[in-house]
VOZA-590626 format. One record per atom (N, C-alpha, C): x, y, z. Coordinates in steps of 0.1 Angstrom, whole numbers, plus 5000, padded with zeros to 4 digits. Layout:
BEGIN
XYZ;...
end
This chain:
BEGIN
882109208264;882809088269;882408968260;883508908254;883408798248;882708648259;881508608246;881108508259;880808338246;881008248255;880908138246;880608038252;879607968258;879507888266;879407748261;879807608274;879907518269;879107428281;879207338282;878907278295;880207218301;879607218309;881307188320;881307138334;881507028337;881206968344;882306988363;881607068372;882407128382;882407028394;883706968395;884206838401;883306888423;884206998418;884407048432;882907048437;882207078427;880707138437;879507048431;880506918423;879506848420;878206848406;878306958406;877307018393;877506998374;877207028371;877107028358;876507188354;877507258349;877007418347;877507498330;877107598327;877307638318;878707738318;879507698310;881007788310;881407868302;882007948300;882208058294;883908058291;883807948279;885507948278;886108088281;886008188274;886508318275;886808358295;886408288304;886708348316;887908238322;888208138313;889408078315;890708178310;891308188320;892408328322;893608288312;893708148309;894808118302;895108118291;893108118287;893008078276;892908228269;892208348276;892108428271;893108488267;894208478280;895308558277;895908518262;896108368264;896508328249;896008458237;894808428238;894008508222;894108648223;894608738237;895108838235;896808838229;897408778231;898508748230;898508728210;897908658208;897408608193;897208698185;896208778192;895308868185;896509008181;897509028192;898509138186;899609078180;899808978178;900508888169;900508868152;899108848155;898908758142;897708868135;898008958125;897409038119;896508958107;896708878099;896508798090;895208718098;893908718096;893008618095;893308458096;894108418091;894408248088;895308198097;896508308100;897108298108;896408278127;895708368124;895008398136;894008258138;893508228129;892508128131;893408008138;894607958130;895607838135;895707838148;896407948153;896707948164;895507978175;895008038174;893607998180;893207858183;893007758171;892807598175;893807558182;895107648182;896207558190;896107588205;895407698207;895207748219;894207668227;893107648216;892107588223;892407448228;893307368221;893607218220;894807238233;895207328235;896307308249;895407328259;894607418263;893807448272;892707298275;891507308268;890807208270;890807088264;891807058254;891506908247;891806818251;891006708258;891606588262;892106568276;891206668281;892006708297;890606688307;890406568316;889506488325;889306618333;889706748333;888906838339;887906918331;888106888318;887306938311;886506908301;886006718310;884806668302;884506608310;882806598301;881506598307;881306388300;880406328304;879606238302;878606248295;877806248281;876806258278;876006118275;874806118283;874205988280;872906038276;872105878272;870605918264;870105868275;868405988276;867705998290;866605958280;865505808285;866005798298;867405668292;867805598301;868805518300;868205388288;869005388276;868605268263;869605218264;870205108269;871105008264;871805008254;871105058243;871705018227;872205168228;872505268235;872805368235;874105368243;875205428233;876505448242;876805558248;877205548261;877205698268;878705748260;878805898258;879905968249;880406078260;882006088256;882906158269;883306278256;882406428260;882906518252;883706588263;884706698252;885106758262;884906918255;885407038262;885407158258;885407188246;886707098239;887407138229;886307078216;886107028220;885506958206;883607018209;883307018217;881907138219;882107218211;883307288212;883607448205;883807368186;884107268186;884507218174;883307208166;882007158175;881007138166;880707288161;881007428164;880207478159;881907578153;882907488155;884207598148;883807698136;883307678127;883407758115;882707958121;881907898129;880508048139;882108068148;882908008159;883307968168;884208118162;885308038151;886508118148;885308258147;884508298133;884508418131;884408528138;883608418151;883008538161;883808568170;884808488170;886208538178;887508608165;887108608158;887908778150;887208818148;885808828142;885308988145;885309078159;885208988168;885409068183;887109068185;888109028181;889409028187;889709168195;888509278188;889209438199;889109418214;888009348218;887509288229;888809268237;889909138232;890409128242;891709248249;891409348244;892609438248;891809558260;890609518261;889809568270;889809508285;
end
């Protein structure tokens, strides 16, 4: 099982928890959908970011608040969301999602 976690902030129960973009059903379906698509590496990578940018980018359900503990004034609190988490580490992010692509037909 493909696993990738991010933090993610869960309105409903109040918490702050670790996520596993891959158990987002939308998103997965997408990259199975991609993955018998798009044979070509480059190809595959594109549409992948485009996948991820519809699902989590920019979307108040799927960001967090990060502030400096304890609280410094000269410190600005920053609103990340899913999409750009996965951004900091895209170049690891893409490979490890095509070397696993068999994954999603499982």
């Amino acid at each position: 099982m493909l696993e990738w976690y991010v933090i993610y902030g869960d309105f409903n129960k109040g918490t702050i928890e670790r996520y596993n973009v891959f158990d987002h059903g939308g998103f997965f379906e997408d990259c199975r959908k991609n993955k018998n698509k798009n044979a070509e590496k480059i190809e595959f990578i594109n549409q992948l970011q485009k996948d991820l940018k519809y699902h989590f980018w920019s979307k108040c359900e799927w960001e967090v608040i990060v502030s400096h503990w304890p609280p410094v004034k000269r410190f600005q609190d920053e609103k990340i969301d899913v999409y750009s988490q996965i951004m900091m580490n895209w170049n690891v992010f893409r490979d490890y999602v095509w070397d696993h692509r068999s994954e999603f037909d499982e």
